[in-house]
C-alpha positions as CSV (number, residue, x, y, z in Angstrom):
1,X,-6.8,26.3,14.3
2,X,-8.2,23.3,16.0
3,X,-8.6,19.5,14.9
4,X,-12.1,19.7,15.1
5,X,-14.5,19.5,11.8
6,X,-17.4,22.2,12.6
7,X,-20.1,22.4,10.3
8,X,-18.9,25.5,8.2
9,X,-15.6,23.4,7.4
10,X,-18.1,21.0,5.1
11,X,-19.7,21.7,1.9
12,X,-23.4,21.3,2.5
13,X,-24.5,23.9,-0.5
14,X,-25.8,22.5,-3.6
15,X,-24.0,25.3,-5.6
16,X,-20.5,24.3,-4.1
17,X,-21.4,20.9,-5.0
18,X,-21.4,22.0,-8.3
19,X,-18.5,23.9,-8.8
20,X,-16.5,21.3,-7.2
21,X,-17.9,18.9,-9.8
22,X,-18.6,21.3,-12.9
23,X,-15.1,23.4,-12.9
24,X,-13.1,21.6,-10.7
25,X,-10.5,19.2,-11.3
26,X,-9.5,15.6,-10.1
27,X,-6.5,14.0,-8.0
28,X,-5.7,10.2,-7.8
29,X,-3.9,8.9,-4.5
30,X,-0.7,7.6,-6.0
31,X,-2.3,3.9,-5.7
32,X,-5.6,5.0,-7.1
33,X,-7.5,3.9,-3.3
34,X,-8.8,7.8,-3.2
35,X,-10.2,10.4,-5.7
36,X,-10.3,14.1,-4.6
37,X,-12.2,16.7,-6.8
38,X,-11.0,20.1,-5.8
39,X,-12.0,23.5,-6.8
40,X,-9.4,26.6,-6.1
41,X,-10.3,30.1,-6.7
42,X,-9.5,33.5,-5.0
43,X,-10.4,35.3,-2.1
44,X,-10.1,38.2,-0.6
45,X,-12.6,38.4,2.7
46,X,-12.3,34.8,3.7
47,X,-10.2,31.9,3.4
48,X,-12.0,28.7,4.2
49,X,-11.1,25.4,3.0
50,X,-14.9,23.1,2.8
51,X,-14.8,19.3,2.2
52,X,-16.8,16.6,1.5
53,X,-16.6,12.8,2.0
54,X,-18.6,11.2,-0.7
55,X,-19.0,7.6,-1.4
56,X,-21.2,6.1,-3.8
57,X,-23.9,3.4,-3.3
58,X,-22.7,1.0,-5.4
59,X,-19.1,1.1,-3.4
60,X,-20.9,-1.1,-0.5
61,X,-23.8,-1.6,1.9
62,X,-24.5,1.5,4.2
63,X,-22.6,0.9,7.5
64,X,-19.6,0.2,5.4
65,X,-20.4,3.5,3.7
66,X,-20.7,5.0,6.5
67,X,-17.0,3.7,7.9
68,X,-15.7,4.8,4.9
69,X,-17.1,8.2,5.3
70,X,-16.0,8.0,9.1
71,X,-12.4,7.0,8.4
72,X,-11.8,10.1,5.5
73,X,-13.3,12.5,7.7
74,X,-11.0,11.5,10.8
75,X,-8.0,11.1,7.9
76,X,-9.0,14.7,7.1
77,X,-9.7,15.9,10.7
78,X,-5.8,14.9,11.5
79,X,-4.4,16.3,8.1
80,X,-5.6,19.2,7.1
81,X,-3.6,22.3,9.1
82,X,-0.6,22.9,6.9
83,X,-3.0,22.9,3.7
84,X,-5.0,25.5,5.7
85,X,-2.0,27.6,6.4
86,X,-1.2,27.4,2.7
87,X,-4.4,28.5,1.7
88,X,-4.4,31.3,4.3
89,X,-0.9,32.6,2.7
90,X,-1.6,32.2,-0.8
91,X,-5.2,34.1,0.0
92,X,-7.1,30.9,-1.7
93,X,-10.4,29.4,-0.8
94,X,-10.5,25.4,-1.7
95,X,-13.3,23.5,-2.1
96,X,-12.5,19.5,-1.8
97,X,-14.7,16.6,-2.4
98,X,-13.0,13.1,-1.2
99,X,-14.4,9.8,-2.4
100,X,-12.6,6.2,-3.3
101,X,-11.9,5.1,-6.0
102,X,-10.7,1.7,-5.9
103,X,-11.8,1.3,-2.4
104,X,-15.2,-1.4,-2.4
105,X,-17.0,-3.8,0.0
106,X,-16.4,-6.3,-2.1
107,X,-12.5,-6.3,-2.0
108,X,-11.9,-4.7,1.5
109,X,-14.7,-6.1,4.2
110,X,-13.0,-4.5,7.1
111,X,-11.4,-1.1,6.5
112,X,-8.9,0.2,9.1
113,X,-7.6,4.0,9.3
114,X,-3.8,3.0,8.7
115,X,-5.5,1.3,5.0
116,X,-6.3,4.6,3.7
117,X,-3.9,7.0,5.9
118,X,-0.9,6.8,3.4
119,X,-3.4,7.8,0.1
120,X,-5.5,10.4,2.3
121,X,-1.7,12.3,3.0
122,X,-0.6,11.7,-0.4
123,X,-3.8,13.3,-2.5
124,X,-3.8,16.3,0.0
125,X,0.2,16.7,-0.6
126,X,-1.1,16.4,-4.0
127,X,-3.7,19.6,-3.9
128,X,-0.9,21.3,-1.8
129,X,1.3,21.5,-5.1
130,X,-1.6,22.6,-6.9
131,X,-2.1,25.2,-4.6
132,X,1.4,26.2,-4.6
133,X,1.5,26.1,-8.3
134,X,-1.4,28.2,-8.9
């Protein structure tokens, strides 16, 4: 397992779009910066963990959007090999869908990776114990 993000590590389906947002469930960074919508279920043939990085347009203009999006994915990119190994010994597929919550153009113009890294480590320690747990 690399630190690359290839392109069958991200949902791009319309149908895993919906589960995340349909039946899955919803984690708040312990200072409410990030949301994560995950969805968990079994598997048998293949473990893969898919994400997301969704911001909305009301959040900011488009390159800050586009930061935003930049910054989670790199957050993510750095982050994401012990959940993996998790996922690979509990036999779980996980489906995440990151976005911020309190995070806006209007109250942080420049955005930095150490802003977010603290939230982005705590919300995925966060669907860790709910991947333990289940």
């Amino acid at each position: 397992m690399n630190f690359s993000l290839s392109k069958n590590e991200r949902i791009k389906l319309n149908k895993d779009f919906q589960k995340v947002y349909t039946k899955g469930k919803i984690l708040y960074s312990s200072q409410k910066k990030l949301k994560v919508n995950y969805y968990l279920e079994s598997s048998v043939n293949d473990i893969c963990i898919k994400a997301a990085f969704v911001v909305s347009k009301r959040a900011g203009n488009a390159v800050w959007r586009n930061r935003v999006k930049r910054l989670f994915r790199e957050a993510y990119r750095t982050n994401k090999l012990s959940l993996y190994e998790l996922c690979q010994s509990k036999n779980k597929s996980l489906l995440l869908s990151f976005s911020p919550n309190l995070l806006n153009q209007k109250h942080n113009k420049k955005i930095k990776l150490e802003f977010i890294l603290n939230d982005f480590i705590d919300v995925l320690e966060k669907v860790k114990q709910r991947v333990q747990d289940a």
